[in-house]
C-alpha positions, 0 to 999 in steps of 0.5 A: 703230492705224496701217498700220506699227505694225499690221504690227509687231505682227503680225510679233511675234505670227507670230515669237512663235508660231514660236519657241514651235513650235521650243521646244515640238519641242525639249522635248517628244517628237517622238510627242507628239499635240500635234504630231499635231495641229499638224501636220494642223490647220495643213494643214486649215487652209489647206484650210478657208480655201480652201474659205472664199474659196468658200464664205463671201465668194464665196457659191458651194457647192462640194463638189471640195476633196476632189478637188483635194487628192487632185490636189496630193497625187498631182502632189507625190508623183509629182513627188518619189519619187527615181529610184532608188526608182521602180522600188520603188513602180511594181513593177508599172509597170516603174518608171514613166513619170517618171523624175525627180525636182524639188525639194519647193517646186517640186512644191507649187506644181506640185501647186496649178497642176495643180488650179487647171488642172482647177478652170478646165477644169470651171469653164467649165460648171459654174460656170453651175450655182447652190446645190445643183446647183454643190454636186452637179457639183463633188462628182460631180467629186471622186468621178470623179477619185479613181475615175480615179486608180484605174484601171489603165490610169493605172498608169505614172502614178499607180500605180493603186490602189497606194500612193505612198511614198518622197517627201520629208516633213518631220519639223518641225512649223514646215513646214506652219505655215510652208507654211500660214501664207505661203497664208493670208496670200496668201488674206488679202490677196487678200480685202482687193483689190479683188478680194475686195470683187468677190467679197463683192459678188457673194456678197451680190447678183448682180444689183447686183454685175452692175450695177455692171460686176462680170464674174460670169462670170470672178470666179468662175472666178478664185475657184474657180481661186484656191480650188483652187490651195490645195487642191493646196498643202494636198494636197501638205502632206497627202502629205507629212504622211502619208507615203504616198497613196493615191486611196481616202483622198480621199473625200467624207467628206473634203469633209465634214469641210472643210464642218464646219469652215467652218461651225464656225468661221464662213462668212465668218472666215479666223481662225474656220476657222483655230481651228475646224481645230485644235478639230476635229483635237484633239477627233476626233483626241485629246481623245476618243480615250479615249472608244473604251476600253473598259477606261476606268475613274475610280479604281475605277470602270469607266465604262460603254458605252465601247467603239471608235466611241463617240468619233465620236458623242459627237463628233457630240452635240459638233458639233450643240451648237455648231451650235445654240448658235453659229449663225453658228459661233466668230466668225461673219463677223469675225476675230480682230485685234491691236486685238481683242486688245488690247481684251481685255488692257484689258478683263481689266486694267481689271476688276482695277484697278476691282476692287482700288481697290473693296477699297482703298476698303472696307478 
């Protein structure tokens, strides 16, 4: 399949889906779980594949994202809340040292800058550190500013411990899709640049990637500041799916669920970490919920040991099956084409066709 006709199916399937969200919004409930789901898988997804341009094809363990979303989100919202509301929100600020507001596309892309300007500021020692010890900086990081946004004497700024509210959100589940969608596709073909190719070669070998002329030194600093500039963009959507933010939600158990779906989906496999974001959101979130019951009964039958948390372990025992069955995750280090879906529409339709004539020849 050539370029253009590549690019054509790829539009349709885009505008395919999209049609499919609109109609789905306008026959179903707005309450439904399924928009629960759509909605904050599409912004874990673009957090998961952020994380993946680091993790999987840079070959550097960082731990941060949660910090960087936690700095998107708190830029978009400070950015955002009307003036007439400031004085609500930072009651006890006097209102706040912002007293203005721009609009929601400028203050997503001010959310990832923000990021991106700390990711290059602790880039410039941290990223000197290798494995477990880069892993341990940025994570320390991440907990160091979640505390400093916390503090008090930030109130004017960040409403210390206190919420945010007040700030644009969106009701359409085609927003973050769309928001996602257009990062992902930047990432994407970031990856396929020859910057990309820079990043695989430095993941697969740094000593022969330094031999060839790459500058590990800035490559990775320009992966590490690309990674958190989506970060904040998915901050930002994160806020804005939330409707209120504060510091203590950013923890490093966020990082770890970000972590799980990588690996779930595959490290190195943008569309893997796509899937295994909205799997994730579905079972923790939606499929397994019934499992905190413990008034659940089949028929007649009380079904046994029910009872509120239980869903996160039998969504653990869920997770350690996969990882032990799917090794390299969902895909592995490939990803979901149009050829390969083709190729599975042909295969599905020649089983049918070999399997009639067989019962055309018998009869």
């Amino acid at each position: 399949m050539n370029k253009k006709n590549k690019l054509i199916w790829n539009v349709s399937l885009i505008v395919a889906l999209l049609v499919l969200l609109f109609v789905l919004e306008q026959v179903m409930p707005s309450g439904s779980m399924l928009f629960t789901v759509l909605k904050k898988g599409a912004i874990y997804a673009l957090v998961a594949v952020s994380m993946n341009l680091l993790n999987g094809f840079t070959g550097l363990f960082s731990l941060g994202q949660a910090g960087f979303m936690l700095l998107g989100a708190y830029t978009y919202a400070i950015l955002t809340i009307p003036p007439e509301s400031r004085a609500s929100v930072y009651q006890y600020y006097d209102g706040g040292i912002i007293q203005f507001a721009i609009p929601v596309p400028l203050a997503l892309i001010a959310g990832g800058l923000i990021a991106a300007g700390f990711a290059f500021l602790i880039g410039l020692p941290v990223l000197r550190l290798k494995s477990d010890y880069l892993a341990i900086a940025t994570l320390g990081f991440a907990e160091i500013i979640r505390a400093v946004f916390q503090w008090d004497k930030l109130g004017p700024l960040t409403n210390g411990s206190n919420l945010l509210r007040s700030f644009p959100t969106f009701q359409s589940v085609l927003y973050p899709f769309i928001v996602s969608g257009i990062c992902i596709a930047l990432i994407v073909m970031l990856i396929n640049s020859t910057y990309g190719r820079a990043f695989k070669a430095i993941r697969d070998d740094e000593i022969a990637a330094e031999a060839m002329g790459i500058n590990l030194a800035h490559h990775k600093r320009l992966a590490f500041v690309i990674s958190s500039f989506f970060a904040g963009v998915s901050g930002g959507l994160l806020a804005m799916y939330q409707t209120t933010i504060q510091a203590s939600m950013f923890k490093s158990a966020m990082t770890y669920e970000i972590l799980l779906i990588v690996v779930i989906g595959g490290i190195g496999s943008v569309t893997g970490s796509c899937i295994s974001s909205f799997l994730f959101i579905a079972c923790s979130e939606w499929w397994l919920r019934f499992l905190d019951n413990e008034n659940f009964y089949i028929g007649s039958f009380h079904v046994p040991l029910l009872r509120a948390g239980f869903r996160k372990v039998v969504f653990a025992v869920v997770i350690m099956a996969m990882v032990l069955f799917y090794r390299q995750g969902i895909m592995g280090t490939k990803e979901f084409s149009v050829e390969a879906l083709q190729n599975l529409f042909r295969k599905i339709f020649l089983r049918k066709s070999v399997k009639k004539a067989g019962d055309t020849h018998e009869s």
